[in-house]
Each structure stands twice: as structure tokens, then as C-alpha cells.
N, C-alpha and C positions, 0 to 999 in steps of 0.2 A: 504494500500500500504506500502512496508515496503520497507524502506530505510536505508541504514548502512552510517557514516561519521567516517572516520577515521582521524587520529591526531596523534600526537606525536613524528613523524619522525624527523629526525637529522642527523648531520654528530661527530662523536664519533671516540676517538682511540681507538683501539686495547684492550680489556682486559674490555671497560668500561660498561657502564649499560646504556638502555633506559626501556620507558614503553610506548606504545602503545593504543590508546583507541579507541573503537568504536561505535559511539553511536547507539543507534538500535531504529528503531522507527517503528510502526505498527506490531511490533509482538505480538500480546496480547494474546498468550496463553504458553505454555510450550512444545508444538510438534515442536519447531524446533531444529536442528544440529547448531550451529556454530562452526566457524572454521578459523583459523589463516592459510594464502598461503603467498609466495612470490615469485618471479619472477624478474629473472637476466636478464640484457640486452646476449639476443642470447640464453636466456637459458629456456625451460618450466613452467609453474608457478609451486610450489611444494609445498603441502601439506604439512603445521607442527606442526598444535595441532587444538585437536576437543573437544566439551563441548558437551557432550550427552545430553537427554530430564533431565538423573535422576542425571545429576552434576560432572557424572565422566569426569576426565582430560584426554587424551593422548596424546603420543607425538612422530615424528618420533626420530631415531636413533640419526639425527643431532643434533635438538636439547633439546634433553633429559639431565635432569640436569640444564641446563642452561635458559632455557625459559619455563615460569609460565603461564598458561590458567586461565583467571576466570571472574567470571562475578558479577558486579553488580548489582543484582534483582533491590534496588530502583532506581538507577541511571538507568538502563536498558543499561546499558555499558559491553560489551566485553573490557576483558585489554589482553595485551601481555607483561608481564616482559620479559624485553633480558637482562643476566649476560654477562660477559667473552666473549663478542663480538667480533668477527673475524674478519677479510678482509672479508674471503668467506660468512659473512652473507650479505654484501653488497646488496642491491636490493629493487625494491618495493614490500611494504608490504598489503598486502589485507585482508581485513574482508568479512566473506559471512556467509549465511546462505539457508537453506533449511528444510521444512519441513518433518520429517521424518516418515514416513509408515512401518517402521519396519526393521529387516536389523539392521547395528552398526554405529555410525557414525564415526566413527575411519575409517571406512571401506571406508568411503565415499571419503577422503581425498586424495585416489593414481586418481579419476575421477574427476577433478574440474568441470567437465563439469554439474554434478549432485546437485552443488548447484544451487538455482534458482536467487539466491539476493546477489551483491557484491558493495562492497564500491569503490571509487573513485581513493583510495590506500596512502600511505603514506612514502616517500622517506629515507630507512635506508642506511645511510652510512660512513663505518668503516676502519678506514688511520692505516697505521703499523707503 
């Protein structure tokens, strides 16, 4: 059974840094997608970096630059670096994952609906 717990959330100014963790438990092989969403009050959850089977990072548009995907094989930890944090990053922040059958997992991220396993979430929030 795999479970994600996510951590790290905070209330931060304008400009400052967090790091996000999420620990992952019962995934014990290397088929799956993980992936960093977050979700504004009134607003859809959105897609914003994915960890493919073979290591590669992506990232949307948003935030590109500014926010780091990676993962700790021994901790079995997903992280989320956030740089140069905004207002509009404001929001909860999610960890999921899904096994992936082929297909990108970068791809996966505009359908949150496709992952199978999400975390509990974790409150980011950024004052001007």
C-alpha cells in the first residue's frame, strides 16, 4: 500500500525559499511517476514538476527556474525546492504518484486525475 506524507509547508515573504518533503512508503520498485500539484483556494489543483521512472526533472512554465524536483532513493523522499517565492505560489501543496505503463510522465501532470496515490498536502504561504 503506498502512502505519501508530506511536510515542510510554511508561511514565507515574498522572494524567500522553502523545501518540501514527501515521504513515500510502499513503492518498492522504480515504475512509478511522481509529481509535485498545488491547489488555490477556488482555483484547480495544477501540475508542476514530475520525476520520471529514469530520473528526469520537468517543470511547468510557472515554475521553471525557481522550483527543484528530486528525490531521495535512500530516504525514499520526494523534495520540492521553492526559490523566489511569490504571492501567487500561495496554496496547498501535494505529492502523488502513479504507476506508469508507458506514455511521459511530464504528460501526466495537465490530468491529476491519473495519478493513483496523493498525500494529505502541505500549507505554502507567501505575504508581499
Amino acid at each position: 500500500q503506498v502512502q505519501l506524507v508530506e511536510s515542510g509547508g510554511a508561511s514565507v515573504q515574498t522572494g524567500g525559499s522553502l523545501r518540501l518533503s514527501c515521504a513515500a512508503s510502499g513503492i518498492t520498485d522504480r515504475r512509478y511517476c511522481m509529481a509535485w500539484f498545488r491547489q488555490a483556494p477556488g482555483k484547480e489543483r495544477e501540475g508542476l514538476a514530475s520525476l520520471s521512472i529514469a530520473g528526469a526533472a520537468m517543470y511547468v512554465n510557472s515554475v521553471k527556474g525557481r522550483f527543484t524536483i528530486s528525490k531521495d532513493n535512500a530516504a525514499n523522499t520526494l523534495n520540492l525546492q521553492m526559490n523566489s517565492l511569490k504571492p501567487e505560489d500561495t496554496a496547498m501543496y501535494y505529492c502523488a504518484a502513479t504507476e506508469l505503463r508507458g506514455g511521459s510522465c511530464f504528460a501526466l501532470l495537465s490530468t491529476p486525475a491519473r495519478f493513483d496515490y496523493w498525500g494529505q498536502g502541505t500549507q505554502v504561504t507567501v505575504s508581499s
